[in-house]
C-alpha positions in Angstrom: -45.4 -25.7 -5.2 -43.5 -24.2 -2.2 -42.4 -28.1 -1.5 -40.6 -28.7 -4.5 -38.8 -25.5 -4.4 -38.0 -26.8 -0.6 -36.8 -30.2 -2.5 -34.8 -28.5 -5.1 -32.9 -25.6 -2.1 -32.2 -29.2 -0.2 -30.9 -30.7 -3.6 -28.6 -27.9 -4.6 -27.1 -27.4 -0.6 -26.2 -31.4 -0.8 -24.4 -31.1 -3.9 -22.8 -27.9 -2.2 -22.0 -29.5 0.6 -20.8 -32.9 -0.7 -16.9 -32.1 -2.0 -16.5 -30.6 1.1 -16.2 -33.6 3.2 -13.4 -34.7 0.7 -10.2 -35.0 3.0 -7.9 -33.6 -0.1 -9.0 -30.5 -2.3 -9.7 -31.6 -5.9 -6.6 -30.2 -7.9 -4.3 -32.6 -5.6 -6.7 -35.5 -6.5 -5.8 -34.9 -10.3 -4.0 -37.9 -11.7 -4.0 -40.1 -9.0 -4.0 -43.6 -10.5 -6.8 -46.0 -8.0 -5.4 -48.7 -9.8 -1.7 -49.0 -8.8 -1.3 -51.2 -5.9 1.5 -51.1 -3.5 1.9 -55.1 -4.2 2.5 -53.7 -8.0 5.0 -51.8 -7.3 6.9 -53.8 -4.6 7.5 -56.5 -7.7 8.8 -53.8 -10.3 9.4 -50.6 -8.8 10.7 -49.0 -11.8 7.5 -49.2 -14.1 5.6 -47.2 -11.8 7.9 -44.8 -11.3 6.1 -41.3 -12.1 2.6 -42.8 -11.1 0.5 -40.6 -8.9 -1.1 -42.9 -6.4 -3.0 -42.2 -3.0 -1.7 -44.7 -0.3 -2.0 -44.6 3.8 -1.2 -46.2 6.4 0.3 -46.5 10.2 3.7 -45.0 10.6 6.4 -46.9 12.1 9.2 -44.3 12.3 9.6 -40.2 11.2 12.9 -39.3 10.4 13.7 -35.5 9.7 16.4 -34.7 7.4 17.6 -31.5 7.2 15.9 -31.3 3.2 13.0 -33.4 4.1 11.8 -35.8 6.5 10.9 -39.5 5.7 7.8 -40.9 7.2 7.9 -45.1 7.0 4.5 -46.4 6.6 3.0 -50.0 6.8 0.5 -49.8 4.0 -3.5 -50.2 5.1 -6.2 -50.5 2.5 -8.2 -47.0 3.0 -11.9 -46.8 3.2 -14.2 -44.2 1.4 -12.8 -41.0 3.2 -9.4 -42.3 2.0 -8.5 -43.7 5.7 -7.1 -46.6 6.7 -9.0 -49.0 8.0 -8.2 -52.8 8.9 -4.8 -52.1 10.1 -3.9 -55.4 10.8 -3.6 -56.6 7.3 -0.8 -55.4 5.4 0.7 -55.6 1.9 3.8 -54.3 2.7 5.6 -50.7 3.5 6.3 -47.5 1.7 8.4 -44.7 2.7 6.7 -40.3 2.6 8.9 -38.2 1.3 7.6 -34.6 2.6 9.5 -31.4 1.4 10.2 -29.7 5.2 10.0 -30.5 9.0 7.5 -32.9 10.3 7.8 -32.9 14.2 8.3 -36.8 14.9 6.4 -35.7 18.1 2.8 -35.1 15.8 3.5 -37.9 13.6 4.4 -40.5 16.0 4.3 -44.3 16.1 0.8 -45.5 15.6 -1.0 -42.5 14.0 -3.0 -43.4 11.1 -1.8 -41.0 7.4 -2.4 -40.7 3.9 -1.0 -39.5 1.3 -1.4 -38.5 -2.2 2.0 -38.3 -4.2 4.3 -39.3 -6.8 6.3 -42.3 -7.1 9.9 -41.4 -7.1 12.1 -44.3 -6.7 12.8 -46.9 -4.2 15.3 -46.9 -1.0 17.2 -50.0 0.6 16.6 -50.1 4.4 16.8 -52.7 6.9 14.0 -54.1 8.9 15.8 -56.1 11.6 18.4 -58.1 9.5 16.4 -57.9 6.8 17.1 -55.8 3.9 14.0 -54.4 2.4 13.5 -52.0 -0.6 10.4 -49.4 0.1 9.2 -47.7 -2.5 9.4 -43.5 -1.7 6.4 -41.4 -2.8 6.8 -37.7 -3.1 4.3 -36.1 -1.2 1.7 -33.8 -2.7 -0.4 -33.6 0.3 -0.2 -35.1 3.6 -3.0 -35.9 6.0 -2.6 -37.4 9.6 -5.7 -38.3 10.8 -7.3 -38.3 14.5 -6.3 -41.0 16.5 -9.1 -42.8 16.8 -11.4 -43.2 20.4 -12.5 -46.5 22.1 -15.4 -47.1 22.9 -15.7 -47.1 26.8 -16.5 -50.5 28.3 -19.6 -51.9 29.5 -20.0 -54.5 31.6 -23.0 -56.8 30.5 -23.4 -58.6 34.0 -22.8 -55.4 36.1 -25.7 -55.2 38.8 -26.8 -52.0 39.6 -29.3 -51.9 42.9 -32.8 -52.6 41.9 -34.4 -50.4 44.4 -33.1 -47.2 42.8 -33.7 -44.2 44.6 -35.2 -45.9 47.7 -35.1 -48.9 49.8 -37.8 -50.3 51.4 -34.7 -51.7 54.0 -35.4 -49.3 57.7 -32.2 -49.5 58.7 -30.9 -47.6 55.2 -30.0 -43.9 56.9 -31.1 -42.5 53.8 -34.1 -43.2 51.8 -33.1 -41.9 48.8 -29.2 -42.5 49.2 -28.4 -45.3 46.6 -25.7 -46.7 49.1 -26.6 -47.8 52.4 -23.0 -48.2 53.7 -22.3 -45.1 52.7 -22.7 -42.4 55.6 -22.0 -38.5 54.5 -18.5 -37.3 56.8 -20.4 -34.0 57.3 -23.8 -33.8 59.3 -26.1 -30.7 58.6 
């Protein structure tokens, strides 16, 4: 008896616990059409114009504007959390628009966003010589994610001494010294 009730307590704090990891809060999610794709609206801007869509990215360039600042993003599919993920495939880029200041210092070159916003129009900039029209999306909410860690490096054929803490060589000075060329500068 006392296991089920231990069942159902672990039941009820996973459904608790479960919109929590969301990264945005419900009442910004409301809307958002999963099925509009930035390659949909790259061919005819104007029929999605209105559209709530969730989008991210890696931003190229942050540009603040004394009304707003204007984060250029190359579009990324996003992953469950609604990151992007497989940055090197691209459909093509979108422009934030984010009521306010956004220190170009935080959101830098390189840092991974999404964002979940309305499709307002589209803006003519170039990219190089090439003109390019980017559809602008309204920001609701904004989230710059972590930059992400590499893993450190390892090795495979590094050879580490196999006599590990002691030698059976008499002339190491000392036994348990890993590194018999190695000679402490102090000698107490």
């Amino acid at each position: 008896m006392k296991s089920h009730r231990i069942l159902f307590e672990l039941g009820a704090l996973c459904c608790l616990l479960i919109p929590s990891c969301m990264p945005f809060p419900q009442h910004v999610m409301e809307g958002v059409a999963r099925d509009v794709e930035l390659s949909d609206v790259l061919k005819n801007p104007d029929a999605f114009r209105g559209a709530v869509v969730i989008w991210g990215g890696v931003i190229i360039e942050t540009i603040p504007k004394r009304e707003a600042t204007l984060i250029i993003v190359r579009q990324a599919e996003l992953d469950y959390q609604k990151r992007p993920h497989d940055l090197d495939r691209s459909v093509g880029r979108f422009i934030i628009r984010h009521e306010g200041f956004l220190d170009p210092a935080i959101y830098e070159k390189g840092r991974e966003v999404t964002v979940v916003g309305e499709i307002v129009g589209t803006e003519e900039r170039p990219v190089g010589e090439h003109p390019y029209k980017y559809p602008v999306v309204k920001a609701r909410s904004l989230r710059l994610w972590e930059m992400r860690r590499k893993a450190p490096y390892y090795d495979p054929f590094y050879y580490d001494e196999p006599f590990y803490p002691w030698h059976p060589y008499p002339w190491h000075p000392y036994p348990w010294s890993p590194y018999p060329w190695y000679r402490h500068p102090y000698w107490w």
